[in-house]
N, C-alpha and C positions, 0 to 999 in steps of 0.2 A: 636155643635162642630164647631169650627174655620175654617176656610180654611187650615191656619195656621197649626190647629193642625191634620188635614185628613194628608196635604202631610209631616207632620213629621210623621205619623202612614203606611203611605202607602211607605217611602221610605227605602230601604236597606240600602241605603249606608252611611258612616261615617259622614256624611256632616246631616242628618237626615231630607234632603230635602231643605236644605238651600243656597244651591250652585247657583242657579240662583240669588236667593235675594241677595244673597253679590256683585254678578256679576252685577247686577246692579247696586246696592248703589253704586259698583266703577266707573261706567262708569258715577255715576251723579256726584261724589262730587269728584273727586279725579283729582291731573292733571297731562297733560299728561304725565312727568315725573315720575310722581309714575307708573301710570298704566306702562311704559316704563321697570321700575325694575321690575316687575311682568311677564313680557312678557319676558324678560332675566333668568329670575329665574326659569321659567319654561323649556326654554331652557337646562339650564343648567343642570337642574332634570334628565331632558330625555338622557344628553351625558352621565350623571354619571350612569343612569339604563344599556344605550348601553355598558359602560366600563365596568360594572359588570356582564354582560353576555358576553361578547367577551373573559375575563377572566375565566368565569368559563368554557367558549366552547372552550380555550385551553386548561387548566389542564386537561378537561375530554379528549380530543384529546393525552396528553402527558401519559397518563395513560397506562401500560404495558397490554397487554390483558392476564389473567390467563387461563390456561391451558396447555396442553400437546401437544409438536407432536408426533403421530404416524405413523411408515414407512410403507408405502402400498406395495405389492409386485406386 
């Protein structure tokens, strides 16, 4: 068995262990302008995740609470 193929067997995530290798291949052959939009893109990933939860933690805030009052004596 490969190296290769232990850390595609050994890893969980979507990437199936490849995420550093590509992380490198970029940092050899790519310039700095690419890498540049990648670093922006990432960014920007992370403001649109922040907008989608700032949005859902107001609706759940704007949300009426159900139930009943009852007068205490």
């Amino acid at each position: 068995m490969t190296e290769r193929q232990e850390n595609t067997q050994s890893a969980g995530c979507g990437c199936m262990g490849m995420g550093p290798q590509i992380s490198e291949m970029f940092k050899q052959c790519c310039p700095e302008d690419t890498r540049e939009h990648f670093r922006n893109s990432r960014i920007e990933f992370l403001k649109g995740l922040r907008s989608f939860i700032d949005n859902r933690i107001e609706r759940l805030s704007r949300q009426e609470r159900k139930g009943t009052t009852v007068p205490v004596e």
